[in-house]
C-alpha positions, 0 to 999 in steps of 0.5 A: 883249298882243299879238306878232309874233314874227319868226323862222325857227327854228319850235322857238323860236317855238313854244317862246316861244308856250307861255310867252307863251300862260302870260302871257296874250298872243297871238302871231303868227309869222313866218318869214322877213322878207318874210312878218314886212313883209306882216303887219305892212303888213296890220295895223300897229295890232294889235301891241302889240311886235315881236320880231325876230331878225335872221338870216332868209331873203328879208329880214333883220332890219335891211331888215325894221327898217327898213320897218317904221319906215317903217310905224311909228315907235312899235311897240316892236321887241327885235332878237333875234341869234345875233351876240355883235358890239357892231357888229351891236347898234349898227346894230339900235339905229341903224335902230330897234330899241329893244332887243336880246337875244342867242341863246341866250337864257332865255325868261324873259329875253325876256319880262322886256325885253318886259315893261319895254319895254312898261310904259316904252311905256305910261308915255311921253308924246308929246314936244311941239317947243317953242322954244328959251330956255325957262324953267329952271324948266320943267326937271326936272334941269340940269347944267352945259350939259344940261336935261332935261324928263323929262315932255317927255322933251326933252333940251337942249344949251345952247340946242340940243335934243338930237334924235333920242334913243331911250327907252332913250337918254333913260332913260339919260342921265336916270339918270345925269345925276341923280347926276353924276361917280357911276360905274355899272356894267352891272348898276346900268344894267340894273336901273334902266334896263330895269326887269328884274334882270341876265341876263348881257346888259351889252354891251346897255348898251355899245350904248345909250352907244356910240348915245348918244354919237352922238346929241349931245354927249360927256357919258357918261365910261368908267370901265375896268373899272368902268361909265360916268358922266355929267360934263359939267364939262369939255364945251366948248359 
C-alpha cells in the first residue's frame, strides 16, 4: 500500500513512517498543503489512501480536501485533527473525507482505520444509476419507506433514491436497517462498521449520523445516553 501522508509535524510523519515501513507500505509525506496538492495533481493514481491533518501552513486540510476531490473522487482520505469539535468533523466528512482521527492518537489506531477503509475500498463496487419503480426483489433489505441494494449500494427513499451517501454512511445505515428499533451503541457501531475494535474515537460516529441525517430523510433516532437506532415507522413520505 501506498501513503500520502500529509502533515507538518515532521516527528509524527517520521514516527507513523517506521510503523507504516513495519506493514509493508510505502509512505510519501508532505508538509504542508500546497506541497500534499502538487504531488498528489503529480501522481493521482499511485496512492492507494491519503492521510491528512487538517491544520497546515499554505493551505489547510479542507481547501486541500477539497482539490483533491476535484482530482479524485475515489482516493480514500482519513482527515487527522488536533480539534476535538463535532463541527470541524462533519465539515471534513462534508467536503470528502471518508474518516477522521483525533490527536494525539496510537499509531496503531491509525493504522487499524487504514486498514479497514482500505479492505471496504477493495471489497466496494461502483454503483450503477438505474431507474426508479425497480422490482422489490432487486432488493437486499426493505423497511417501511427504505430499499436497500447492498450490491448496488443504492439506497431508496420510497421512489426516490437517496444520493450522495458515503461508504461510511451507506455501511451505517445498512447495518442498522437490518435490525430495526434495536439500539446501538458507539462502541457496537464502531466494531461493525469500521471493522477495528474501539480506541476511544465515538464521536467519529456522532459525526457519520449527524452527515447522514443530512443526506436523506429522518430514519436514524437518538437514544440519550445509550446509541442511535434505525425506525422509519413514523416517517412521513
Amino acid at each position: 500500500m501506498k501513503i500520502l501522508m500529509v502533515e507538518d509535524d515532521k516527528s509524527v510523519s517520521q514516527m507513523m513512517e517506521l510503523f507504516f515501513k513495519k506493514e509493508g507500505w510505502e509512505q510519501v509525506s508532505a508538509y504542508d498543503g500546497e506541497e500534499a496538492v502538487e504531488i498528489f495533481q503529480t501522481h493521482p493514481r499511485d496512492f492507494d489512501i491519503i492521510t491528512l491533518d487538517l491544520n497546515l501552513p499554505k493551505k489547510d486540510g479542507i481547501q486541500v480536501a477539497k482539490e483533491i476531490r476535484r482530482i479524485s473522487e475515489t482516493v480514500p482520505i482519513i482527515m487527522v485533527t488536533a480539534r476535538d469539535s463535532e463541527s470541524d468533523q462533519v465539515l471534513g466528512l462534508g467536503v470528502g473525507a471518508d474518516d477522521y482521527v483525533t490527536k494525539p492518537f496510537s499509531p496503531m489506531a491509525l493504522i487499524a482505520r487504514i486498514k479497514a477503509l482500505h479492505r471496504r475500498v477493495m471489497l466496494e463496487g461502483q454503483p450503477r444509476n438505474l431507474p426508479k419503480n425497480i422490482p422489490s426483489n432487486d432488493f437486499d433489505l426493505e423497511t417501511n419507506h427504505i430499499r436497500i441494494s447492498k450490491s448496488r449500494r443504492e439506497v431508496y427513499f420510497d421512489e426516490n433514491r437517496v444520493e450522495g451517501l458515503t461508504p461510511k454512511e451507506f455501511d451505517l445505515l445498512y447495518t442498522m436497517a437490518q435490525k430495526p428499533k434495536q439500539v446501538f451503541s458507539r462502541e457496537q457501531l464502531l466494531e461493525l462498521v469500521w471493522g477495528y475494535e474501539y480506541f476511544g474515537e465515538e464521536r467519529t460516529v456522532d459525526a457519520h449520523i449527524k452527515k447522514l441525517e443530512k443526506s436523506g430523510p429522518q430514519t436514524i433516532q437518538t437514544v440519550w445516553g445509550v446509541g442511535y437506532k434505525f425506525d422509519d415507522s413514523q416517517v412521513n413520505a
